[in-house]
N, C-alpha and C positions, 0 to 999 in steps of 0.2 A: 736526804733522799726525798723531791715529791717528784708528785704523780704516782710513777708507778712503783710495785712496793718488794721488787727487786735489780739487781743491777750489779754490774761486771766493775771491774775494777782491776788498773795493771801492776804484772807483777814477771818481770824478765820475760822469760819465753813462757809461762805455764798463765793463767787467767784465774784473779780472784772472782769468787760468788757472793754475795751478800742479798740475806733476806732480811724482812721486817716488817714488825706488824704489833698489833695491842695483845699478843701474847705471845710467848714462847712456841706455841703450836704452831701459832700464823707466820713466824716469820722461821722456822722450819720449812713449813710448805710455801716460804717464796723462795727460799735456799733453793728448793729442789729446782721449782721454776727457772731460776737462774742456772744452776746445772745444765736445765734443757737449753737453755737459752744459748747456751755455748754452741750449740751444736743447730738446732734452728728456734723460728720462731714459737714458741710454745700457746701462741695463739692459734697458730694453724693446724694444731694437731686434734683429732676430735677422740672427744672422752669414751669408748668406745665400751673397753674393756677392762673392768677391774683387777690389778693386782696389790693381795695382802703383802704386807713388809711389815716385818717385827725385828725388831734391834734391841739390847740390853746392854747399858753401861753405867757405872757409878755415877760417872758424870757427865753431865748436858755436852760439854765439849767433844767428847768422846763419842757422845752417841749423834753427834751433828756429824761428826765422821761416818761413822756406820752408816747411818740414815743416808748419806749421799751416794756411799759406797754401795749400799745395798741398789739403789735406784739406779746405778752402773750397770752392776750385776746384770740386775731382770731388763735392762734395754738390750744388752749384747745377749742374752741366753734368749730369750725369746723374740731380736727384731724387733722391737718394740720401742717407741718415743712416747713418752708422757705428756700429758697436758692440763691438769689438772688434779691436784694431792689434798691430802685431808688425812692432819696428824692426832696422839692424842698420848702423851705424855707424862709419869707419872711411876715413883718409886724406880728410879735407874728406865724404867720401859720406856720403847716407845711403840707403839701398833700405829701403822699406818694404810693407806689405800691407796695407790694411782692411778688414774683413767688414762689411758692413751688407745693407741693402736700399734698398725705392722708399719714399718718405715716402708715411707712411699718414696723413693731417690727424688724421681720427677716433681713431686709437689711438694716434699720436706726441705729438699737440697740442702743435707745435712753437710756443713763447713768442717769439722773437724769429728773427731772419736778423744772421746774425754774419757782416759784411763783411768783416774779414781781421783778420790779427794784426798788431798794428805793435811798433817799438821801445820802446816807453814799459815801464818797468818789467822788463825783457829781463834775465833772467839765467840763465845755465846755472850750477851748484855744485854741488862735494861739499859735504854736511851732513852731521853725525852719524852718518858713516861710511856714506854712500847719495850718492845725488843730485838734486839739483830741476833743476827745469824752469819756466821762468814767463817770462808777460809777461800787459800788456793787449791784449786786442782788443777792435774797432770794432765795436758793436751798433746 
């Protein structure tokens, strides 16, 4: 992965996400980037509005699920597109933040509706002295 420090990947009909980064937190929040990224570009969306996202799981795998899932959730319950995350990890938790706004059709031209992350492809790792973040989700 250079450049940019998340990135799609295929997988049958459904879209892998894969983040990465010099910590487990960082490449949580390019997971989610990627997430959005499914759907539009996650540059264009402005950081407007904070929303908190707290997840608990034994384990980082698990809670990479959750964490994605959760950021499903609060986009369809509130209209809402993200553009900008900040994770922080630790004893099964996770607390998180998302900046986004209200989906604008005309300016987001949102491509698809990504119904959640499942286990398929699920892996949290250190790499090359960093860490990824990946699975598929349901489009």
């Amino acid at each position: 992965m250079t450049g940019k420090r998340w990135e799609h990947f295929p997988h049958g009909a459904d879209i892998g996400v894969r983040g990465a980064g010099a910590s487990r937190e960082e490449a949580f929040e390019n997971a989610a980037l990627a997430l959005v990224g499914v759907i539009t570009d996650p540059a264009g969306i402005a950081p407007r509005e904070p929303v908190e996202i707290r997840c608990e799981e034994p384990d980082e795998e698990l809670l990479l699920v959750d964490w994605l899932n959760a950021i499903v959730y609060e986009m369809s319950t509130r209209r809402m597109l993200f553009g900008k995350f900040e994770v922080r990890i630790g004893d099964g938790r996770l607390e998180g933040r998302a900046w986004g706004e209200a989906v604008d059709v005309g300016r987001h031209q949102p491509a698809v509706e990504v119904k959640g992350a499942t286990y398929t492809g699920l892996r949290v790792r250190r790499e090359n002295g960093g860490w990824v973040a990946e699975c598929v989700v349901d489009v």
